[in-house]
C-alpha positions in Angstrom: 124.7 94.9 89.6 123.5 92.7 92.7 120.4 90.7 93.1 119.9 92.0 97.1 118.4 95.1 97.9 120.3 97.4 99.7 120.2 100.3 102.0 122.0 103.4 101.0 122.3 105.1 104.3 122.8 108.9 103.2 120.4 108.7 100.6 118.1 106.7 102.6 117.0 105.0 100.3 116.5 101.2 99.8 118.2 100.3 95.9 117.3 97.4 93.9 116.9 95.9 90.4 113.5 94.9 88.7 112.9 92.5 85.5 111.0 94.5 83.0 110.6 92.6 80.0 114.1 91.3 79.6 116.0 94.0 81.6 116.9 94.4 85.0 115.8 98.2 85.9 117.5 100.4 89.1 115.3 101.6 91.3 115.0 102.8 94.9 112.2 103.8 97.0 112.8 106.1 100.7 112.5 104.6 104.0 109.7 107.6 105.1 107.4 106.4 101.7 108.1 102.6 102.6 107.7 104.0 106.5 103.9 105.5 105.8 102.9 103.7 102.9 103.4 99.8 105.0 103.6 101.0 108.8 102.3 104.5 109.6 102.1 103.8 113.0 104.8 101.8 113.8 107.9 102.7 115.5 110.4 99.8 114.9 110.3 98.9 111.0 113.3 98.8 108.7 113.4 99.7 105.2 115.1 96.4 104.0 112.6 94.7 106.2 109.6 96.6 105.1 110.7 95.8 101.2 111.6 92.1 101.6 107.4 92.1 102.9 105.8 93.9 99.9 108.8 93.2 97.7 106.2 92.5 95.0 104.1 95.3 94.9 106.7 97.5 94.7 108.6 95.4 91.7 105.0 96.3 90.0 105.0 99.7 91.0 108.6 99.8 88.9 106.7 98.5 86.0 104.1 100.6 85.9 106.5 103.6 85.9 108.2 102.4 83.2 105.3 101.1 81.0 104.3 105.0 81.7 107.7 106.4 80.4 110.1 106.5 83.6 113.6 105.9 82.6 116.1 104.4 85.0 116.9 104.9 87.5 113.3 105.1 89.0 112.5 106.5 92.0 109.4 105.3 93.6 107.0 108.1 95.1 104.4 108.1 97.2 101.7 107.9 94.8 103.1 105.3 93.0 102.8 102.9 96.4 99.2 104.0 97.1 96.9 101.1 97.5 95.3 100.6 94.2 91.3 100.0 93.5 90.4 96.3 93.4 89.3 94.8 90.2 85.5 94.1 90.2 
């Protein structure tokens, strides 16, 4: 297990590991959902880059899956990155 994030090139997908509770949980998330979820209309973003700037909300996203029942590895979707309500 590594702490770094890393781009897997032929599944392009960016792989990391999340705390939950006291383990570390695989996960991944595609550069096209980090790609329209962060910069829908840019040209020139990078996965690893794109991550490293919302490397939080997506750690929670992780969470949420598996406080809902995802087992590992999880594979973040689309919905799962969808801006969330704010809390009144």
């Amino acid at each position: 297990m590594t702490d770094e994030p890393t781009f897997h090139e032929s599944s392009g997908t960016v792989r990391f590991w999340v705390l939950v509770g006291e383990e570390h949980v695989g996960a991944s998330v595609g550069r096209e959902t980090l790609h329209y979820r962060y910069h829908p209309t840019g040209r020139d973003d990078t996965p690893l880059s794109t991550f490293a700037d919302h490397v939080q909300e997506i750690h929670e996203a992780v969470r949420r899956r598996v406080a809902g029942g995802s087992v590992e590895p999880v594979m973040l979707r689309d919905a799962d990155l969808r801006a969330l309500p704010a809390a009144p």
